[in-house]
mmCIF file of the N, C-alpha and C atoms, coordinates in Angstrom:
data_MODEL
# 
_entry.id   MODEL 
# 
loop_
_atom_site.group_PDB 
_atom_site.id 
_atom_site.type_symbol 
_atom_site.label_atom_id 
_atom_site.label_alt_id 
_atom_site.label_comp_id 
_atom_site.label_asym_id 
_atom_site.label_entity_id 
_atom_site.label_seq_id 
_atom_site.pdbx_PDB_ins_code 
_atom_site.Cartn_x 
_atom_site.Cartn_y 
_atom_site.Cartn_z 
_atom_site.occupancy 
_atom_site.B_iso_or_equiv 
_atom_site.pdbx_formal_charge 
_atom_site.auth_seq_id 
_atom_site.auth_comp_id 
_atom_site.auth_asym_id 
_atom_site.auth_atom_id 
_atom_site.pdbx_PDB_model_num 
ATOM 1   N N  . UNK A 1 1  ? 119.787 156.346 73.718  1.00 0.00 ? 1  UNK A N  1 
ATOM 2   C CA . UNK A 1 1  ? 120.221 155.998 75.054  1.00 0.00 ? 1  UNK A CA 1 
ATOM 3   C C  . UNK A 1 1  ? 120.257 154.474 75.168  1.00 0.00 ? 1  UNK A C  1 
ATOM 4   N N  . UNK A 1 2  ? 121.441 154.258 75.671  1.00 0.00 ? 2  UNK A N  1 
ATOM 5   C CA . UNK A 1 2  ? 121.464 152.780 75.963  1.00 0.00 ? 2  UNK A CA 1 
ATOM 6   C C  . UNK A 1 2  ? 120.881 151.991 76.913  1.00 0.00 ? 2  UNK A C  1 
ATOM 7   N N  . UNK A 1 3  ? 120.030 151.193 77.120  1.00 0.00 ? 3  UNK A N  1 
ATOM 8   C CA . UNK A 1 3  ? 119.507 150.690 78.344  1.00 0.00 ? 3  UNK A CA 1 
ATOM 9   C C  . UNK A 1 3  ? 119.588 149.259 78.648  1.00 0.00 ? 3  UNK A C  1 
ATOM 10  N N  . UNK A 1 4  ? 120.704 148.730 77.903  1.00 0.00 ? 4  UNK A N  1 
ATOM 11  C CA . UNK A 1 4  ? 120.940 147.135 77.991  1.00 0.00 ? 4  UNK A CA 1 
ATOM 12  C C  . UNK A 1 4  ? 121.769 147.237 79.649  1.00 0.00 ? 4  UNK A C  1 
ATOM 13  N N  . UNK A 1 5  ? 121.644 146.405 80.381  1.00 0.00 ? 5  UNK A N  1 
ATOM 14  C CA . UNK A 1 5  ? 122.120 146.099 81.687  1.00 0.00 ? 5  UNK A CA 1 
ATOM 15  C C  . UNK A 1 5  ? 123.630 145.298 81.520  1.00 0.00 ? 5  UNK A C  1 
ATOM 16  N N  . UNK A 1 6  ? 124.893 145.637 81.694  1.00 0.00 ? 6  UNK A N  1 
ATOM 17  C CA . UNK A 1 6  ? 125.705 145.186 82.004  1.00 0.00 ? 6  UNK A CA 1 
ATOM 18  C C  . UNK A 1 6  ? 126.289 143.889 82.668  1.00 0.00 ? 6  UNK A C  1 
ATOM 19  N N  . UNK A 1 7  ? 127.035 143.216 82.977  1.00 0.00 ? 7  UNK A N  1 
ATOM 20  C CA . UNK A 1 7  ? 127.664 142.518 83.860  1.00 0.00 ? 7  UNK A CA 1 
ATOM 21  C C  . UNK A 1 7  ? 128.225 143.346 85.156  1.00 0.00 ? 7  UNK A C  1 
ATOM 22  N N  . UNK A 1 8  ? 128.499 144.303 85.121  1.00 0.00 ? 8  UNK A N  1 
ATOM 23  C CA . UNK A 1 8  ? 129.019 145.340 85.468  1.00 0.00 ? 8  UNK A CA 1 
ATOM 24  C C  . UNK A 1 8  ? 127.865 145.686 86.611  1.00 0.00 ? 8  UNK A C  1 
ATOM 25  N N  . UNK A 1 9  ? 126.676 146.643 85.896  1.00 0.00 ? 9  UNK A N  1 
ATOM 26  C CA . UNK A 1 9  ? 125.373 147.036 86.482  1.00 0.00 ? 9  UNK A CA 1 
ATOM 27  C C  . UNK A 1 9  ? 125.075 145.783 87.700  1.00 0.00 ? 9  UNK A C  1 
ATOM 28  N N  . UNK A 1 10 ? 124.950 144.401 86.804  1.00 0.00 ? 10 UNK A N  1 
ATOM 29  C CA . UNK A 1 10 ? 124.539 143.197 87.625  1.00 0.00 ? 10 UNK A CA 1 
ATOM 30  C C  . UNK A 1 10 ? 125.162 143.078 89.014  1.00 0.00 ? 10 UNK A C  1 
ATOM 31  N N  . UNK A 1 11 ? 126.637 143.347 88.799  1.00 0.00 ? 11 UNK A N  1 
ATOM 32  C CA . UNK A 1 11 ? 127.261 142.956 90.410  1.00 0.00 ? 11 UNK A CA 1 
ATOM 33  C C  . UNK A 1 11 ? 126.682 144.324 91.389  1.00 0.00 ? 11 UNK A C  1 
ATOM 34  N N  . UNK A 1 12 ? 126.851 145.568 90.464  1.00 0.00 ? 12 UNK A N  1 
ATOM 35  C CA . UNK A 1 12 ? 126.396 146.253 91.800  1.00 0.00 ? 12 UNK A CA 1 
ATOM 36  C C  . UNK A 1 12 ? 124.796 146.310 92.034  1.00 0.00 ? 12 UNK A C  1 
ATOM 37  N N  . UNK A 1 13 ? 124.053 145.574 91.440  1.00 0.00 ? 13 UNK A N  1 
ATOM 38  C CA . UNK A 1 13 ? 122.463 145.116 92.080  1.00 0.00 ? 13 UNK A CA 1 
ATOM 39  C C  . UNK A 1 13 ? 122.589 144.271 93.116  1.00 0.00 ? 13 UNK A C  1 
ATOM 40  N N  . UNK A 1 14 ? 123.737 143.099 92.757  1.00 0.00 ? 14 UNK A N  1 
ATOM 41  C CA . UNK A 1 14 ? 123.243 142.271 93.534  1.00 0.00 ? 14 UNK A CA 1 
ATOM 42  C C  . UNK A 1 14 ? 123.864 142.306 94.650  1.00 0.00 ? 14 UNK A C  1 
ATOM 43  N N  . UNK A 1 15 ? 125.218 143.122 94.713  1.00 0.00 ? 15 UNK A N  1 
ATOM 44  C CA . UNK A 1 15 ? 125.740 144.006 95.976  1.00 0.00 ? 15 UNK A CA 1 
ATOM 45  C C  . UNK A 1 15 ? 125.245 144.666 96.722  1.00 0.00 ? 15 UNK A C  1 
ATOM 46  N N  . UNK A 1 16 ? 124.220 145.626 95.932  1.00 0.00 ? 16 UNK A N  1 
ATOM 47  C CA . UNK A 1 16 ? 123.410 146.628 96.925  1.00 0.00 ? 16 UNK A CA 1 
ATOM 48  C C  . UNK A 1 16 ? 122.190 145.687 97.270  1.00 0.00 ? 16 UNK A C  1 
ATOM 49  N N  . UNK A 1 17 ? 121.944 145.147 97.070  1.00 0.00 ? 17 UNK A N  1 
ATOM 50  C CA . UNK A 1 17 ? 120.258 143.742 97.214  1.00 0.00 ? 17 UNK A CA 1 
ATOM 51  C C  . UNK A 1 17 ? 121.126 142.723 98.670  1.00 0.00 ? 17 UNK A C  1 
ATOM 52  N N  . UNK A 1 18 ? 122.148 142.756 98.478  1.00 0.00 ? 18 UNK A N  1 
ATOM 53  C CA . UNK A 1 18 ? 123.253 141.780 99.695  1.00 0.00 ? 18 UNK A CA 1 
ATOM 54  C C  . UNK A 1 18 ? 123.377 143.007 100.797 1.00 0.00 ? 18 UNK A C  1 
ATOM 55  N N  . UNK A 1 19 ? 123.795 144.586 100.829 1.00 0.00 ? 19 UNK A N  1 
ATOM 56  C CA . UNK A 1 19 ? 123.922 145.162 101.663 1.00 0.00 ? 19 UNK A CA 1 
ATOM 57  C C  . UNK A 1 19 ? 122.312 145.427 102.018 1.00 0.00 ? 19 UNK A C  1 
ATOM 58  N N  . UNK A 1 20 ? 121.379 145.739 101.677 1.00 0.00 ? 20 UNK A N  1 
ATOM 59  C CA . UNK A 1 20 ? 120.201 145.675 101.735 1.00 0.00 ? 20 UNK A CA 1 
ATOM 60  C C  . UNK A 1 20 ? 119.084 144.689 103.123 1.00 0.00 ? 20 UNK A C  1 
ATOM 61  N N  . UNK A 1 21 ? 119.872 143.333 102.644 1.00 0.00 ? 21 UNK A N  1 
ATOM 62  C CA . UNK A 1 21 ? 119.310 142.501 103.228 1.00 0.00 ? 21 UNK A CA 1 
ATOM 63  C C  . UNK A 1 21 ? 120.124 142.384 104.738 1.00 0.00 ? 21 UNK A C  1 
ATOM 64  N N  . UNK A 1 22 ? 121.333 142.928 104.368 1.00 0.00 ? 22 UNK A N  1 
ATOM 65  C CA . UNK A 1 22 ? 122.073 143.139 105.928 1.00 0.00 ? 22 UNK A CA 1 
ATOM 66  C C  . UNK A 1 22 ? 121.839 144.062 106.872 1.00 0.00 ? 22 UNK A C  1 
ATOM 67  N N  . UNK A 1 23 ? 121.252 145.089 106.060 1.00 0.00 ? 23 UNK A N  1 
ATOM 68  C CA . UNK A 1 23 ? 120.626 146.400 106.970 1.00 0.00 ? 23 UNK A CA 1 
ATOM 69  C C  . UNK A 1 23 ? 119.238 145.873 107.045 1.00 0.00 ? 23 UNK A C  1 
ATOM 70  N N  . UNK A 1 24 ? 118.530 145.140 106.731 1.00 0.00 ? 24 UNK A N  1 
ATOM 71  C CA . UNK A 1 24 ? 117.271 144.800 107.052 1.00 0.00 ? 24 UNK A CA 1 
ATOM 72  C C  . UNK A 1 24 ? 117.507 143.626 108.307 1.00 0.00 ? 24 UNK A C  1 
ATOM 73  N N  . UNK A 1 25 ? 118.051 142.654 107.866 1.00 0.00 ? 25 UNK A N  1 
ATOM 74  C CA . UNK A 1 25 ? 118.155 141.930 109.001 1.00 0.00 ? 25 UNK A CA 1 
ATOM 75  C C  . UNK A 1 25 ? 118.467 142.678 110.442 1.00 0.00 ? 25 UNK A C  1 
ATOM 76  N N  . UNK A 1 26 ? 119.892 143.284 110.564 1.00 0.00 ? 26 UNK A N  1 
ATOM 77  C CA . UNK A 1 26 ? 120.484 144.012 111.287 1.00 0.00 ? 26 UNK A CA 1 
ATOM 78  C C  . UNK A 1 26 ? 119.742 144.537 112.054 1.00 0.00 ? 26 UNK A C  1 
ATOM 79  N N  . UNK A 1 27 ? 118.681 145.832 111.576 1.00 0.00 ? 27 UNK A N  1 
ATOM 80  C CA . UNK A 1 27 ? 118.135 146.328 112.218 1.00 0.00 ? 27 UNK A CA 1 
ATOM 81  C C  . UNK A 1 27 ? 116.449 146.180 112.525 1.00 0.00 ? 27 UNK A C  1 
ATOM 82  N N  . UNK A 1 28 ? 116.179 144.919 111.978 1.00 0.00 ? 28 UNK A N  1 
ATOM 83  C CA . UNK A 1 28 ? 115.093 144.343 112.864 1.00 0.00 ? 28 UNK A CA 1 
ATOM 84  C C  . UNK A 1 28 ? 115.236 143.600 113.963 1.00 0.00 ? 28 UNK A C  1 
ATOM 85  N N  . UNK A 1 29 ? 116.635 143.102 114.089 1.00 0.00 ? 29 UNK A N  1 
ATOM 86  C CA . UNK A 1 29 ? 116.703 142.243 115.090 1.00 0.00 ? 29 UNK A CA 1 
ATOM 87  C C  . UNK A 1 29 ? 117.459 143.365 116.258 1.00 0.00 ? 29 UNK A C  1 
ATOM 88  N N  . UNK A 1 30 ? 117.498 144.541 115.916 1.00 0.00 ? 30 UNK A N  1 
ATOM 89  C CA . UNK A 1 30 ? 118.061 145.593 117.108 1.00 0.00 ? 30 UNK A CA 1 
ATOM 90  C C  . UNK A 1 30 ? 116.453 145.980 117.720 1.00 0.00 ? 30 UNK A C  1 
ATOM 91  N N  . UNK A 1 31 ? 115.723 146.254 116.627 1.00 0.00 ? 31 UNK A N  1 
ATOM 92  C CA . UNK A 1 31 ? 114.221 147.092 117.201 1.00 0.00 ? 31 UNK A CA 1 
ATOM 93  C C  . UNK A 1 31 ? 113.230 146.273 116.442 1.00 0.00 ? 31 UNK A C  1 
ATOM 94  N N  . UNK A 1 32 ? 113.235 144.350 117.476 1.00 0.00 ? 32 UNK A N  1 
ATOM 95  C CA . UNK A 1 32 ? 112.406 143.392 117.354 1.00 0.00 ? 32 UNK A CA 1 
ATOM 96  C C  . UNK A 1 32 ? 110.814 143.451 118.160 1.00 0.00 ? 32 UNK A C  1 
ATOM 97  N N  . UNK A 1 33 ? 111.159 144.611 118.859 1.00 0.00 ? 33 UNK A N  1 
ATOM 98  C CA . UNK A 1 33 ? 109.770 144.884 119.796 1.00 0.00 ? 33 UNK A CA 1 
ATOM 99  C C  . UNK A 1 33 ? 109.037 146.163 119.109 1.00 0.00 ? 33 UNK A C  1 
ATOM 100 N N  . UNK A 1 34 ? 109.418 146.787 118.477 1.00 0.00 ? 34 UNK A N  1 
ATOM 101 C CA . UNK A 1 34 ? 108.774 147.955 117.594 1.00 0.00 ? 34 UNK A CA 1 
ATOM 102 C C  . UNK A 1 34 ? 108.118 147.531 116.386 1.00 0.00 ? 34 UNK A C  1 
ATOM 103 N N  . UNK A 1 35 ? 106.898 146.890 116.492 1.00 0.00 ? 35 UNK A N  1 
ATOM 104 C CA . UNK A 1 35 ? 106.589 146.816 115.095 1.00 0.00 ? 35 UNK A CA 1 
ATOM 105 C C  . UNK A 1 35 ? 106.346 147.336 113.871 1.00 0.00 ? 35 UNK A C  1 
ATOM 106 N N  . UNK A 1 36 ? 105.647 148.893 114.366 1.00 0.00 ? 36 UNK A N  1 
ATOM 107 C CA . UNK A 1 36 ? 105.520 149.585 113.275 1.00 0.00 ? 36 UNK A CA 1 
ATOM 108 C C  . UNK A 1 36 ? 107.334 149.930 112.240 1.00 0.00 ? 36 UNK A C  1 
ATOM 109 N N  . UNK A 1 37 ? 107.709 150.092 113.528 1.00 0.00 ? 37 UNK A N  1 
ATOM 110 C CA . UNK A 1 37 ? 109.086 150.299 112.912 1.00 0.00 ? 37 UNK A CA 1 
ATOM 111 C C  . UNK A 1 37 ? 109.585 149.228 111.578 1.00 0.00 ? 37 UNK A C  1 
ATOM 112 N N  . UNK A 1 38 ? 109.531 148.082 112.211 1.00 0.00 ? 38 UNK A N  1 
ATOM 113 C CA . UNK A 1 38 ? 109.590 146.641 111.228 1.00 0.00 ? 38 UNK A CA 1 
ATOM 114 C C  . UNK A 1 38 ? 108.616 147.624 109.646 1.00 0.00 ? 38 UNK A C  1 
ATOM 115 N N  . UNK A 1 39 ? 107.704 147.337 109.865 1.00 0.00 ? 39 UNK A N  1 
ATOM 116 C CA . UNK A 1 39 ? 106.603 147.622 109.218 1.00 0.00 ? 39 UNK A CA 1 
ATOM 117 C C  . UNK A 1 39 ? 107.011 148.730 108.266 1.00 0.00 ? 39 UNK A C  1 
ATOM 118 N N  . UNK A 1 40 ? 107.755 149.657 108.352 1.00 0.00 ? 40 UNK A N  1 
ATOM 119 C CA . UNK A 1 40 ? 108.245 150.935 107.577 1.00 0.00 ? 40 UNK A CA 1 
ATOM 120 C C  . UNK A 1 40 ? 109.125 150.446 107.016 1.00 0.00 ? 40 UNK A C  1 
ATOM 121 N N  . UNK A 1 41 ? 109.944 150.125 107.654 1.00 0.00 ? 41 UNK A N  1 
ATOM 122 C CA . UNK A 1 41 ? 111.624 149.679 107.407 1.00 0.00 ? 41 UNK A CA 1 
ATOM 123 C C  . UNK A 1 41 ? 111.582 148.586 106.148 1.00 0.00 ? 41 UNK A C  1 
ATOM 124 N N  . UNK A 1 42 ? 110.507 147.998 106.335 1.00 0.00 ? 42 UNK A N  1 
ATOM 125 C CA . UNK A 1 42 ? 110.589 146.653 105.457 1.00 0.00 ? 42 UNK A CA 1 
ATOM 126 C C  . UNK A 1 42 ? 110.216 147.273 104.342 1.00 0.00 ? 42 UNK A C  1 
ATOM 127 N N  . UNK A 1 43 ? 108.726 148.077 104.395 1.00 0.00 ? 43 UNK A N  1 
ATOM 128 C CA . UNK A 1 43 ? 107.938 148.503 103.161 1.00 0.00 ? 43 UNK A CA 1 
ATOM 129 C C  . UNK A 1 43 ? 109.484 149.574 102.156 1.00 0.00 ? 43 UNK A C  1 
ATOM 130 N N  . UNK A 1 44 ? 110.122 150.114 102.733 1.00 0.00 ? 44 UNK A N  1 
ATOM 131 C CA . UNK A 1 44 ? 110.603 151.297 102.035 1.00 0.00 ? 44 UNK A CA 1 
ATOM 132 C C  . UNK A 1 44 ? 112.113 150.569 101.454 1.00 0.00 ? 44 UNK A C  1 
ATOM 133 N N  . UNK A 1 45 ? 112.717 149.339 102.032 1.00 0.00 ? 45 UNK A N  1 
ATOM 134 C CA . UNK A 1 45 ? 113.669 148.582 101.742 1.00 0.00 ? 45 UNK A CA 1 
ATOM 135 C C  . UNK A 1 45 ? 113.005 147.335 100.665 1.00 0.00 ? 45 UNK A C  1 
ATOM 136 N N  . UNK A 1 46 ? 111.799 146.816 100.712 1.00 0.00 ? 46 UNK A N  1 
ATOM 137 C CA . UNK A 1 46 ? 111.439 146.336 99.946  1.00 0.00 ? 46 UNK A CA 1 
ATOM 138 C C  . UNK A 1 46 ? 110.779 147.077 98.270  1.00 0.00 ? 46 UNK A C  1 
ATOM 139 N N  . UNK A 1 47 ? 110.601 148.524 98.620  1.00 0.00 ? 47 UNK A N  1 
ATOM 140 C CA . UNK A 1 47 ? 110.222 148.990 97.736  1.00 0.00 ? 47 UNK A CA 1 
ATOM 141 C C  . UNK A 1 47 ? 111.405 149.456 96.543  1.00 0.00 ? 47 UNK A C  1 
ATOM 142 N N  . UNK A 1 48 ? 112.289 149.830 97.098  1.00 0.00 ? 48 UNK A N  1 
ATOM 143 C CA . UNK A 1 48 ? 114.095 149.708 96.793  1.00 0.00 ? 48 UNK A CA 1 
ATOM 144 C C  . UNK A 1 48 ? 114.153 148.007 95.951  1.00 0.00 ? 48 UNK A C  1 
ATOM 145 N N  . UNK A 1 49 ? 113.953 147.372 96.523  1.00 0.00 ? 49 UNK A N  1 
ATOM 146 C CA . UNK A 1 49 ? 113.634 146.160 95.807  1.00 0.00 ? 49 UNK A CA 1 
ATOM 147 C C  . UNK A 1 49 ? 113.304 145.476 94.817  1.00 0.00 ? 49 UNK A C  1 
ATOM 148 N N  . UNK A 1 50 ? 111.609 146.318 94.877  1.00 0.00 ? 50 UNK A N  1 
ATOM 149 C CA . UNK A 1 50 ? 111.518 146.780 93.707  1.00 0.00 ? 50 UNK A CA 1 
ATOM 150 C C  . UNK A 1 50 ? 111.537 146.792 92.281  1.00 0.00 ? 50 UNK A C  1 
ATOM 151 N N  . UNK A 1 51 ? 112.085 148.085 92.825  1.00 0.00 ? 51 UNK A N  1 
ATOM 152 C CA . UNK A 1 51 ? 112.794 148.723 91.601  1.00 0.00 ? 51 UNK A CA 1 
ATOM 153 C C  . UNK A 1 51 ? 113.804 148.559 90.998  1.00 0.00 ? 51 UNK A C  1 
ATOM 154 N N  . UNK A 1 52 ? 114.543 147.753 91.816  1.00 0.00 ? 52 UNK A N  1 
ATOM 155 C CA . UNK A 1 52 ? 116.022 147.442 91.482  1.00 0.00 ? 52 UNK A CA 1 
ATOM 156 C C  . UNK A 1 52 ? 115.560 145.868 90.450  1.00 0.00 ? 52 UNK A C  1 
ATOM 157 N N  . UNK A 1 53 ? 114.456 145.370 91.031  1.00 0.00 ? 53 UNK A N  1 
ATOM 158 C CA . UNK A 1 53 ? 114.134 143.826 89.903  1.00 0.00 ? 53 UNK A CA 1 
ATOM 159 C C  . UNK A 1 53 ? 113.204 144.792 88.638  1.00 0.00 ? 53 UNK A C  1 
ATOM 160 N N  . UNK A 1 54 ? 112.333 145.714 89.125  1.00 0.00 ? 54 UNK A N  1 
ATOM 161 C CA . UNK A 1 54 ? 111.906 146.253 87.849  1.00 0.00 ? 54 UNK A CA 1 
ATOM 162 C C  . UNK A 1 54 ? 112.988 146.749 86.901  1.00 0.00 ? 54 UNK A C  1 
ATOM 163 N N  . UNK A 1 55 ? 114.267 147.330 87.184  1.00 0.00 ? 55 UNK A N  1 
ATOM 164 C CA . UNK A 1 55 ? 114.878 147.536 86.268  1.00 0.00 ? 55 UNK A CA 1 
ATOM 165 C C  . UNK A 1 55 ? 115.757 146.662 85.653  1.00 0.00 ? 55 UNK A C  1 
ATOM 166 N N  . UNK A 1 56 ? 116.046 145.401 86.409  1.00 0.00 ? 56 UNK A N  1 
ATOM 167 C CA . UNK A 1 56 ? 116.493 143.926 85.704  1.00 0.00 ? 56 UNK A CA 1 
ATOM 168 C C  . UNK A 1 56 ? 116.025 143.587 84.640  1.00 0.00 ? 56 UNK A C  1 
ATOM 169 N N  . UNK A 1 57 ? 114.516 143.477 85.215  1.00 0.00 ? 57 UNK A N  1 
ATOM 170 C CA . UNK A 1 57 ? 113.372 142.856 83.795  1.00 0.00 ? 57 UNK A CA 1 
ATOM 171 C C  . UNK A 1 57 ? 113.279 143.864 83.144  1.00 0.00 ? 57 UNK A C  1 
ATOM 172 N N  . UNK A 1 58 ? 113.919 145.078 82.650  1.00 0.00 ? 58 UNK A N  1 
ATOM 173 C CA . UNK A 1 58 ? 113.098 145.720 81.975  1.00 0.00 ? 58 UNK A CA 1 
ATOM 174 C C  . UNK A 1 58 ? 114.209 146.445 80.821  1.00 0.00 ? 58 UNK A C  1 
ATOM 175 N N  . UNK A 1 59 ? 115.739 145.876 81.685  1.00 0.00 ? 59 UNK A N  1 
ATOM 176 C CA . UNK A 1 59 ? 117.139 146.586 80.665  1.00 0.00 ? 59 UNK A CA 1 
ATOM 177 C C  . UNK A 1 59 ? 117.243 145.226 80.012  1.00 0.00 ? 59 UNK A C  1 
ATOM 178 N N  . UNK A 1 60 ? 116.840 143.878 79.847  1.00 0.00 ? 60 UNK A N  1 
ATOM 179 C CA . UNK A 1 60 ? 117.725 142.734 79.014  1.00 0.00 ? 60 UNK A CA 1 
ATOM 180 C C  . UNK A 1 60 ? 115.959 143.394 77.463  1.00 0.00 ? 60 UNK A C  1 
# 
């Protein structure tokens, strides 16, 4: 199995890491008075995060 990371792979990380940060922004600044909300939203978008840099460092 091949597990070298592409040029290819790369744009859509750093595409989905760009839509990512737009749905994070986006919707903290809709539900800025809910913190726990913040608090979920961030942990489960940052955890996406991640994984997406664990598998950077881990296909070269």
């Amino acid at each position: 199995m091949n597990m070298k990371m592409t040029l290819s792979d790369a744009k859509v990380i750093l595409g989905f890491l760009l839509l990512i940060s737009l749905i994070w922004a986006g919707y903290n600044s809709e539900h800025s008075d809910n913190e726990k909300l913040q608090t979920v939203t961030s942990f489960w978008l940052g955890l996406i995060v991640f994984m997406l840099m664990f598998y950077i460092v881990f296909s070269y």
